[in-house]
C-alpha positions as YAML, in Angstrom:
chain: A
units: angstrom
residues:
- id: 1
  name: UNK
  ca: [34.48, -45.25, 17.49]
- id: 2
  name: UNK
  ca: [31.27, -44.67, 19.74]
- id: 3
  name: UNK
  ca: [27.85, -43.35, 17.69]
- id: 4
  name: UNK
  ca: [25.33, -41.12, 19.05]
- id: 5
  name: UNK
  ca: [21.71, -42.04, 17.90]
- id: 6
  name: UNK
  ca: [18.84, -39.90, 19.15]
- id: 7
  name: UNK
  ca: [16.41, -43.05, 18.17]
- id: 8
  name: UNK
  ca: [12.68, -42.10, 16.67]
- id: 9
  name: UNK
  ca: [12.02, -38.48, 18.68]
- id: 10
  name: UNK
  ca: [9.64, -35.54, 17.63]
- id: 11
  name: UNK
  ca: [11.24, -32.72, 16.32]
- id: 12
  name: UNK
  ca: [10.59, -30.60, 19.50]
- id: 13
  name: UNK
  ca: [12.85, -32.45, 21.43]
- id: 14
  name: UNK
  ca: [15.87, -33.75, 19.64]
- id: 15
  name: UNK
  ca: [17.95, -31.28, 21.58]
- id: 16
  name: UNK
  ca: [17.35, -32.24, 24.67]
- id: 17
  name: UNK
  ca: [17.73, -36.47, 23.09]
- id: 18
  name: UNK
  ca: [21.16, -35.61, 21.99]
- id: 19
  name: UNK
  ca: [22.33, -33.86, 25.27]
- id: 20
  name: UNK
  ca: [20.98, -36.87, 27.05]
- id: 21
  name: UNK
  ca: [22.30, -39.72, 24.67]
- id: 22
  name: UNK
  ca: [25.76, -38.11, 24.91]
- id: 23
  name: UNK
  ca: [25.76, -37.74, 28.59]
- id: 24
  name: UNK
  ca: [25.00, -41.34, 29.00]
- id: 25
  name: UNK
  ca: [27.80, -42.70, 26.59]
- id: 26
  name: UNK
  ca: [30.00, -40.64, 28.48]
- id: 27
  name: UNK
  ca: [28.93, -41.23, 32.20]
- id: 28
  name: UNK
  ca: [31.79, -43.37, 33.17]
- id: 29
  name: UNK
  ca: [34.41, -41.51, 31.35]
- id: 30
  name: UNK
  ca: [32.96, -38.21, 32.66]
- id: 31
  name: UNK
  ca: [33.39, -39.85, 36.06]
- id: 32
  name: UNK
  ca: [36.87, -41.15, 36.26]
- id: 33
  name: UNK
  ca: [38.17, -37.88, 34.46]
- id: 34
  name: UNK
  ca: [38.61, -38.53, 31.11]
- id: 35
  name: UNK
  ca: [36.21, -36.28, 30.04]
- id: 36
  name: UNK
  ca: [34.77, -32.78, 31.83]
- id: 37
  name: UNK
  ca: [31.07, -32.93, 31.90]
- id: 38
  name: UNK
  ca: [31.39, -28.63, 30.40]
- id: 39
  name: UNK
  ca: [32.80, -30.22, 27.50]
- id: 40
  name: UNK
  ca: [30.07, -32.76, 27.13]
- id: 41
  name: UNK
  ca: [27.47, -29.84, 27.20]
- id: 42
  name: UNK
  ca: [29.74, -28.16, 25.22]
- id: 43
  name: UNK
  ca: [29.86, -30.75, 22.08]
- id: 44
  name: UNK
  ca: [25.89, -32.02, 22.64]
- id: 45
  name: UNK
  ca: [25.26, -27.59, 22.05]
- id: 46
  name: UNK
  ca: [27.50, -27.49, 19.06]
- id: 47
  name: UNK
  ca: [25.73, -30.66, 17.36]
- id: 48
  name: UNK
  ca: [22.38, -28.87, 18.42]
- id: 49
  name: UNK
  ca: [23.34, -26.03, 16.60]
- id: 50
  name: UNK
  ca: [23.98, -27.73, 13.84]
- id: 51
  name: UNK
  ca: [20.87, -29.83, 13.99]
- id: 52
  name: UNK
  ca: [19.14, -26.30, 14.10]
- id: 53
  name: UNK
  ca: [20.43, -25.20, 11.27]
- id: 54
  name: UNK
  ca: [19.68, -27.98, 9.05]
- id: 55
  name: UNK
  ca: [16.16, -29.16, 10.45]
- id: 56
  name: UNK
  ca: [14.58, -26.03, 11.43]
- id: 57
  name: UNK
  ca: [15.85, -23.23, 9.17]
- id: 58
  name: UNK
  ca: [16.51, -25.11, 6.37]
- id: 59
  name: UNK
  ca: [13.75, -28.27, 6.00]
- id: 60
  name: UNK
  ca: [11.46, -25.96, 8.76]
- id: 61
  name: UNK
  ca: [10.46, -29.30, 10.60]
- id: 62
  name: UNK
  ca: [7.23, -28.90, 12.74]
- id: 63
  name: UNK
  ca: [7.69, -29.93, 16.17]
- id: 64
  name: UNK
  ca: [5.38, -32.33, 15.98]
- id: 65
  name: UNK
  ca: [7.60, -34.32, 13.16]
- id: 66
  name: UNK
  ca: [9.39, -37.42, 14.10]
- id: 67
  name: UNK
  ca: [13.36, -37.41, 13.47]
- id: 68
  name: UNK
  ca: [16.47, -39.77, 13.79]
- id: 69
  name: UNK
  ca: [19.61, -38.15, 14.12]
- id: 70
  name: UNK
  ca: [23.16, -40.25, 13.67]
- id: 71
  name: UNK
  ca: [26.73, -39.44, 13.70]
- id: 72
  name: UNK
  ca: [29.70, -40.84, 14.57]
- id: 73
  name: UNK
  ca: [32.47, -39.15, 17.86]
- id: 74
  name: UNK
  ca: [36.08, -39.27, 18.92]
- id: 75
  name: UNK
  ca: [37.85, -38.38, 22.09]
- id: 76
  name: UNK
  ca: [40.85, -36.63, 21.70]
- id: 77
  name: UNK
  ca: [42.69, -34.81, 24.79]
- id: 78
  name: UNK
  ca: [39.50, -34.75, 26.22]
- id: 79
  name: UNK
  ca: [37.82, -32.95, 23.63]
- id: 80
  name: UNK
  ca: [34.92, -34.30, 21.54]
- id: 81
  name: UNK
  ca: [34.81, -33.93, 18.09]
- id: 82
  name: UNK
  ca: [32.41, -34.87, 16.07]
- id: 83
  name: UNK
  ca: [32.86, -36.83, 12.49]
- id: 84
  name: UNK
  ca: [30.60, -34.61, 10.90]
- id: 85
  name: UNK
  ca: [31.05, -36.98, 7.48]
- id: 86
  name: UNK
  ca: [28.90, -39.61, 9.22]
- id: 87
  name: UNK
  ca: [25.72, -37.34, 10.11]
- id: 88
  name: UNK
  ca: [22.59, -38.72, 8.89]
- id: 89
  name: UNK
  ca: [19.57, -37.30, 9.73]
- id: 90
  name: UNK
  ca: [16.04, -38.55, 8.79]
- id: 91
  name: UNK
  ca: [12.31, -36.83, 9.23]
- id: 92
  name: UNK
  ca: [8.81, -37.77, 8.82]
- id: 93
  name: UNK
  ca: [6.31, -35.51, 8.13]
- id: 94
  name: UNK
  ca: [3.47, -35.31, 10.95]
- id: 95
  name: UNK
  ca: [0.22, -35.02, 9.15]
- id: 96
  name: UNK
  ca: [-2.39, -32.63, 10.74]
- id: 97
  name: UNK
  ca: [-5.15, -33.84, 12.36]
- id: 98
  name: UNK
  ca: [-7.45, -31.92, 9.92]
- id: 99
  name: UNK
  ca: [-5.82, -33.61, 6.94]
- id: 100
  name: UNK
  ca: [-6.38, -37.19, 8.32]
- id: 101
  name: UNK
  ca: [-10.11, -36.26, 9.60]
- id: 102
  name: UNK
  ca: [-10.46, -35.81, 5.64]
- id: 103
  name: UNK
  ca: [-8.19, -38.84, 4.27]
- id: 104
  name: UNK
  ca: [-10.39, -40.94, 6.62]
- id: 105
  name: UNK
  ca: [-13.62, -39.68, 5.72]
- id: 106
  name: UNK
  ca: [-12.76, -39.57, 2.11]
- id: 107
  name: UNK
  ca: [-11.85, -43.75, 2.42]
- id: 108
  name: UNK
  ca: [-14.47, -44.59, 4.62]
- id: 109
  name: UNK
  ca: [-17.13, -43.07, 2.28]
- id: 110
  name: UNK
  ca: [-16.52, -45.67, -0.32]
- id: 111
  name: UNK
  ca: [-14.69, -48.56, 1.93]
- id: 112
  name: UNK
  ca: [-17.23, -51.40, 0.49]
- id: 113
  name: UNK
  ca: [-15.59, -50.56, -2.88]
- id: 114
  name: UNK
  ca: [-12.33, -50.41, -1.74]
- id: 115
  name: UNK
  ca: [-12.98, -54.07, -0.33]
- id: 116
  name: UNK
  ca: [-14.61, -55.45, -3.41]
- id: 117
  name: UNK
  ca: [-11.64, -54.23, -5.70]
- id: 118
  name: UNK
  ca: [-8.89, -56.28, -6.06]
- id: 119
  name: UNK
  ca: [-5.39, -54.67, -5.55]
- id: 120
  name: UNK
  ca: [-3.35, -54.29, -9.05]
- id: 121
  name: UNK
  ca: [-0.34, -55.51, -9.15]
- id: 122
  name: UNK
  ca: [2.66, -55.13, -11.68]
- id: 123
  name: UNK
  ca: [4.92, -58.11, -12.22]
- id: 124
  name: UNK
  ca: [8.53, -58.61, -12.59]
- id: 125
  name: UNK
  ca: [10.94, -61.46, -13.47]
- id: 126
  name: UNK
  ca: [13.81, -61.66, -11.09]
- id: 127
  name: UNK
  ca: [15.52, -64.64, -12.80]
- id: 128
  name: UNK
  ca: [15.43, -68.29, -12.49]
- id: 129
  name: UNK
  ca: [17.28, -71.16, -10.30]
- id: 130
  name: UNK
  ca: [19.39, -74.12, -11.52]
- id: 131
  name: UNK
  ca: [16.26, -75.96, -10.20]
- id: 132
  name: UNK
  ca: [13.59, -74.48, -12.33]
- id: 133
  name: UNK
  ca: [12.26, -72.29, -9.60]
- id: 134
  name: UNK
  ca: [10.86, -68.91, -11.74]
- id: 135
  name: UNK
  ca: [11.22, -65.67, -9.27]
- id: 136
  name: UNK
  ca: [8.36, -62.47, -9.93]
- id: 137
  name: UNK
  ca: [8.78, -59.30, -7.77]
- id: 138
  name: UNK
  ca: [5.29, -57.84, -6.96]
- id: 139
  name: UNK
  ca: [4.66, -54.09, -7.06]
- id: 140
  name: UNK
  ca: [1.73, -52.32, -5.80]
- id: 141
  name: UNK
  ca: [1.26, -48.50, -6.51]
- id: 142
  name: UNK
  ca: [4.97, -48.05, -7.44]
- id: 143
  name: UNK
  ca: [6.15, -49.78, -4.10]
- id: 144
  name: UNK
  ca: [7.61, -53.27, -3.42]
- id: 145
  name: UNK
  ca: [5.07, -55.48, -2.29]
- id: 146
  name: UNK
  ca: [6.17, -58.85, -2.36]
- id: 147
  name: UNK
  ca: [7.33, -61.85, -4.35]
- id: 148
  name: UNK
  ca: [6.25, -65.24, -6.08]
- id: 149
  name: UNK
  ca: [8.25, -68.51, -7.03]
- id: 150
  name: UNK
  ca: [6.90, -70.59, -9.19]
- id: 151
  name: UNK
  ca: [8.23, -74.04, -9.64]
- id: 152
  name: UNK
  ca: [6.85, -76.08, -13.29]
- id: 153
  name: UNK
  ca: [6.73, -79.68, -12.91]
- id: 154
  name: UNK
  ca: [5.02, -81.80, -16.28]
- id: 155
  name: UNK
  ca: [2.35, -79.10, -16.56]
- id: 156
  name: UNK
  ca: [1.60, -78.49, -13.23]
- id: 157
  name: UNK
  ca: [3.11, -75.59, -10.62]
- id: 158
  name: UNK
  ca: [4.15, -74.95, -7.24]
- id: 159
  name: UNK
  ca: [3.50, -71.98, -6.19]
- id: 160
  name: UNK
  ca: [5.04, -70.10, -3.12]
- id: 161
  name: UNK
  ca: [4.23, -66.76, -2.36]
- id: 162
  name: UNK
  ca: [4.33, -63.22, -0.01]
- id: 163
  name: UNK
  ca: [1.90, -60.38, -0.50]
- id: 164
  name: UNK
  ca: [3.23, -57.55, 1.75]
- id: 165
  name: UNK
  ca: [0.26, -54.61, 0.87]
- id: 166
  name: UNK
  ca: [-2.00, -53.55, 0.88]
- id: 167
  name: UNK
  ca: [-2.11, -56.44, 3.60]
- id: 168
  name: UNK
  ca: [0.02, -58.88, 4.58]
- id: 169
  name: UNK
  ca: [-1.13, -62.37, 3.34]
- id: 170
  name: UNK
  ca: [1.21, -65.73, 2.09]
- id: 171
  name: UNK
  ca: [1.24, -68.95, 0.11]
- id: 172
  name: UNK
  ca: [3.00, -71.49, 1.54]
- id: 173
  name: UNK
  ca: [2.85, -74.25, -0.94]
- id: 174
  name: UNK
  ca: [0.06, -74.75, -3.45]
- id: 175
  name: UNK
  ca: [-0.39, -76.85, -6.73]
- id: 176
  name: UNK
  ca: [-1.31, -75.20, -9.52]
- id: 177
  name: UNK
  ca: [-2.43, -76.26, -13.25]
- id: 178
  name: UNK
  ca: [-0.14, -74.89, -15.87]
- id: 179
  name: UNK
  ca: [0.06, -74.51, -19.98]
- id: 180
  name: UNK
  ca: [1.68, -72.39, -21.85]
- id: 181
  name: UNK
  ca: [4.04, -69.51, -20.59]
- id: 182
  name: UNK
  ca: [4.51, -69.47, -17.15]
- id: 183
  name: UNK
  ca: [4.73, -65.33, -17.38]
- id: 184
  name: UNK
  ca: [1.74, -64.80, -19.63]
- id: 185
  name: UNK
  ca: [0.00, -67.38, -17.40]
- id: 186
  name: UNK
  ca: [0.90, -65.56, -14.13]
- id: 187
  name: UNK
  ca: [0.03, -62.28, -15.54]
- id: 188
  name: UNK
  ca: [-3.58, -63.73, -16.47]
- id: 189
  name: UNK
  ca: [-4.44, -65.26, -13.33]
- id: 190
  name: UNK
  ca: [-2.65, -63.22, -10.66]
- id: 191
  name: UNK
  ca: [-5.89, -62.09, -8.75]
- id: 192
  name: UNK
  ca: [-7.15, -65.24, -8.46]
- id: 193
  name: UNK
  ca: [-3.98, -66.68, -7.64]
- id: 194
  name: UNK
  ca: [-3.45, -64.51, -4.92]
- id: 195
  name: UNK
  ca: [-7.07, -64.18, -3.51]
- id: 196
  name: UNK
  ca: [-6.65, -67.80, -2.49]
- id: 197
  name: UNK
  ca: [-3.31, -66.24, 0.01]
- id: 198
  name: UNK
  ca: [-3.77, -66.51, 3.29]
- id: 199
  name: UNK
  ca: [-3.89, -63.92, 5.97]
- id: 200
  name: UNK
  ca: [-0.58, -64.16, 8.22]
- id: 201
  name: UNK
  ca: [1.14, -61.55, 10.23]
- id: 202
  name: UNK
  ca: [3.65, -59.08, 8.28]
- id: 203
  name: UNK
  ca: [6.81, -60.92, 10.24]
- id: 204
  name: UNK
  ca: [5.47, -63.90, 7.96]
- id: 205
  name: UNK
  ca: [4.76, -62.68, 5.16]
- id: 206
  name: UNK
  ca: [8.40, -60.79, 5.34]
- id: 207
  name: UNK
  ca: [10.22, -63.78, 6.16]
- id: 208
  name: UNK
  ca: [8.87, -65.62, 3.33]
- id: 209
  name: UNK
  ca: [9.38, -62.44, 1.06]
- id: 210
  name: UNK
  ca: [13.14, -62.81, 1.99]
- id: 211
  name: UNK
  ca: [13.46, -66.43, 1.29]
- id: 212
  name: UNK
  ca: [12.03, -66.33, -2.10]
- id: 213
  name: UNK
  ca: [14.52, -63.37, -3.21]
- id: 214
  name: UNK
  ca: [17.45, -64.93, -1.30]
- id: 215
  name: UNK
  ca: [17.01, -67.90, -4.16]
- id: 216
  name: UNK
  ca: [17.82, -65.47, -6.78]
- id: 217
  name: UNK
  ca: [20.30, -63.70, -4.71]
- id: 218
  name: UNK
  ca: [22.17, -66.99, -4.81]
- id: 219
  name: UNK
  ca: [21.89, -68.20, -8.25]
- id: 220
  name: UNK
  ca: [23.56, -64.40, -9.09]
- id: 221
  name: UNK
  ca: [26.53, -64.98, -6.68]
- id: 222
  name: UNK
  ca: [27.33, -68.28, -7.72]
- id: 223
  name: UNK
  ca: [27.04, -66.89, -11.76]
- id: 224
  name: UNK
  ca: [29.51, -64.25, -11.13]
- id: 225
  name: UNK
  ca: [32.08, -66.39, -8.87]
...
C-alpha cells in the first residue's frame, strides 16, 4: 500500500507538503480516471485537519519547527482512506535566535577550557566473542557515543575503536600493553587511550561503530540458535 511522507518541512508548511506529496503519488491515477483530483484535495484537507489538531492545538508547534509526517493510504472505489494506525509524526523544536546568541556566548566565553578538558566517558561491557574479542559501549552525557574492542593476546592488546561525540574520531588497529583486568585497565586509561584516536569523518567513525557491535550481535544469535 502507497505511504505519504512529507520529508523534513517547517511546521508552517506541512499543509501545503501533504497536498503536494499526495497529488504527485496520485498524478497518473488522477489522470487515467481512477481517482478525481476533488477527492485528492478532499483526503490531503482531512489529513490536514488532523495534522492541525494534533501539532498545533495540542503540541502548539511554532512555525518555525521542523516536522515529518507519515502514514500509510488505500484506494477503494475511488475514495482515499487513510490508515490512520500508521500515522507517525515527529517535531523538532526550533530554538530562538536569542537563546542560541546566549548558548554561544556562554561556550565561547570559556572554549579554551572546554578544549583542554577531556570528554568523560562511562563504560559498558557488551559481551565477548568466541575469539577473545572484549566489546565496551561508550557513553557520553547519557547518550551513545561509540564503542571499543579489545582483543588480549600474552599480555598485550589490540585495540579497535569509534568515538562518535563530542567529535567523531577512530582507532583502527593499535597495540597496546596489558596486565591485569582488561575492564579495570580500560577504565584507568580510557583518556589516554582515546586521545591517541584519530580524527575521521562521522561516516567512519559510524561504520566502524557498527562493525564492532555487529561482533556481539553475532556471538548473541548464534548463542540463542
Amino acid at each position: 500500500m502507497p505511504t505519504l511522507r512529507s520529508g523534513l518541512v517547517i511546521a508552517g508548511g506541512y499543509a501545503d507538503k501533504v497536498r503536494r506529496v499526495l497529488f504527485a503519488q496520485l498524478k497518473d491515477k488522477i489522470k487515467n480516471g481512477e481517482v478525481e483530483a476533488k477527492k485528492v484535495a478532499q483526503a490531503a484537507g482531512e489529513l490536514n485537519r488532523l495534522l492541525f489538531e494534533i501539532l498545533v492545538t495540542n503540541l502548539q508547534v511554532d512555525k518555525g519547527d521542523v516536522v515529518r509526517i507519515s502514514v500509510d493510504y488505500e484506494i477503494e472505489d475511488g475514495d482515499i482512506k487513510w490508515l490512520l494506525d500508521t500515522l507517525t509524526v515527529q517535531v523538532w523544536k526550533r530554538v530562538s535566535d536569542e537563546e542560541v546568541e546566549s548558548k554561544l556566548k556562554s561556550v565561547l566565553s570559556r572554549a579554551e577550557e572546554v578544549l583542554e578538558e577531556e570528554p568523560s566517558y562511562q563504560l559498558e561491557k557488551l559481551g565477548e566473542t568466541d575469539t577473545g574479542d572484549i566489546v565496551f559501549k561508550l557513553t557520553y552525557q547519557g547518550q551513545d557515543a561509540g564503542a571499543i574492542m579489545i582483543t588480549p593476546i600474552n599480555g598485550q592488546a589490540i585495540v579497535r575503536a569509534s568515538v562518535l561525540a563530542p567529535a567523531p574520531k577512530a582507532i583502527k588497529k593499535k597495540i597496546i600493553e596489558v596486565s591485569g583486568d582488561i575492564s579495570s585497565y580500560l577504565e584507568d586509561n580510557l583518556s589516554s587511550l582515546l586521545s591517541d584516536a584519530e580524527d575521521v569523518e562521522k561516516r567512519i567513525a559510524e561504520r566502524i561503530y557498527r562493525e564492532i557491535l555487529a561482533l556481539v550481535s553475532l556471538e548473541e544469535e548464534e548463542e540463542e540458535s
